[in-house]
C-alpha positions as CSV (number, residue, x, y, z in Angstrom):
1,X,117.2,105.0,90.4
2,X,113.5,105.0,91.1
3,X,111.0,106.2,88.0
4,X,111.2,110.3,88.3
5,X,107.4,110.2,86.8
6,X,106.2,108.3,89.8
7,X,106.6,111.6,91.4
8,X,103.8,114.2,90.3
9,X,101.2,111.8,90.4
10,X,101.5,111.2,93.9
11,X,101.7,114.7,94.6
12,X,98.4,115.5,92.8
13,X,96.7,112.7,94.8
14,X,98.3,113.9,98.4
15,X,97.0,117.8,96.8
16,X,93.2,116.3,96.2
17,X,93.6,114.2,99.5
18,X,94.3,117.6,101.6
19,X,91.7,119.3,100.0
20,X,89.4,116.9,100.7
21,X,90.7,116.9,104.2
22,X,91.8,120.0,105.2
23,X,91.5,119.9,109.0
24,X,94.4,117.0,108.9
25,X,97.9,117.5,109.2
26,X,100.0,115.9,106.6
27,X,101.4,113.6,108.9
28,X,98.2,112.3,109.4
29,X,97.2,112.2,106.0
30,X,100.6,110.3,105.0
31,X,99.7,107.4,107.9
32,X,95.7,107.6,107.5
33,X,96.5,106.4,103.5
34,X,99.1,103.7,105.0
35,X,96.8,102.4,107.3
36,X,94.1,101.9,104.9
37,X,96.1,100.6,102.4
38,X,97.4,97.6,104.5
39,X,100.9,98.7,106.0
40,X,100.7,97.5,109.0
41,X,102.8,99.8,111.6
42,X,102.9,103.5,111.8
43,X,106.4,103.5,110.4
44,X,105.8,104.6,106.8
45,X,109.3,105.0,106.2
46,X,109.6,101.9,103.9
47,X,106.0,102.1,102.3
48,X,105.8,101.5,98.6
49,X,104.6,104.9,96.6
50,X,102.2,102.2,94.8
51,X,100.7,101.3,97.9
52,X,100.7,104.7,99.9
53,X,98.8,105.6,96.3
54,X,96.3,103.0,96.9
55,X,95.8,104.1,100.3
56,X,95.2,107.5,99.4
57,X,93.1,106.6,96.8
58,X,90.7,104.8,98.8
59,X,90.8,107.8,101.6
60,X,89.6,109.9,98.8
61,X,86.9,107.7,97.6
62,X,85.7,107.3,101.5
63,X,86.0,111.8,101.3
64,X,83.6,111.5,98.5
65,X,81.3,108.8,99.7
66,X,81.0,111.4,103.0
67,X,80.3,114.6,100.7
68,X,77.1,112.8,98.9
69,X,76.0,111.3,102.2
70,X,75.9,115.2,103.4
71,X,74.7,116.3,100.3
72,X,71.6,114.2,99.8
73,X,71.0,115.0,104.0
74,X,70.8,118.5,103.1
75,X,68.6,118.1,100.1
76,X,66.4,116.0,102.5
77,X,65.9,119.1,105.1
């Protein structure tokens, strides 16, 4: 049986990820953090949860990158 506590932490990341992306579906949220984290097809079915986590993370790094980008525009104008 796979590790019950893998659970919640995914969830929270896949909560922050929305957030930070709230036009997506989660369809597209779920294959946008497989794609950047290496898996190579746009079956996720077999994905890892380490590696869809790495994806995600790095989509939410990239969501924040974009929101200081904006925000130093704005304070620019």
């Amino acid at each position: 049986m796979r590790d019950i506590n893998r659970i919640e932490p995914i969830l929270e990341l896949v909560r922050e990820l929305w957030i930070a992306y709230p036009d997506l579906r989660l369809g597209q949220l779920i294959l946008n953090a497989a794609v950047i984290s290496g898996w190579k097809t746009n079956d996720v079915f077999y994905i890892e949860d380490d590696q869809l986590a790495h994806g995600i993370k790095a989509l939410k790094e990239g969501a924040h990158n974009e929101a200081d980008t904006q925000k130093k525009k704005n304070e620019q104008t």
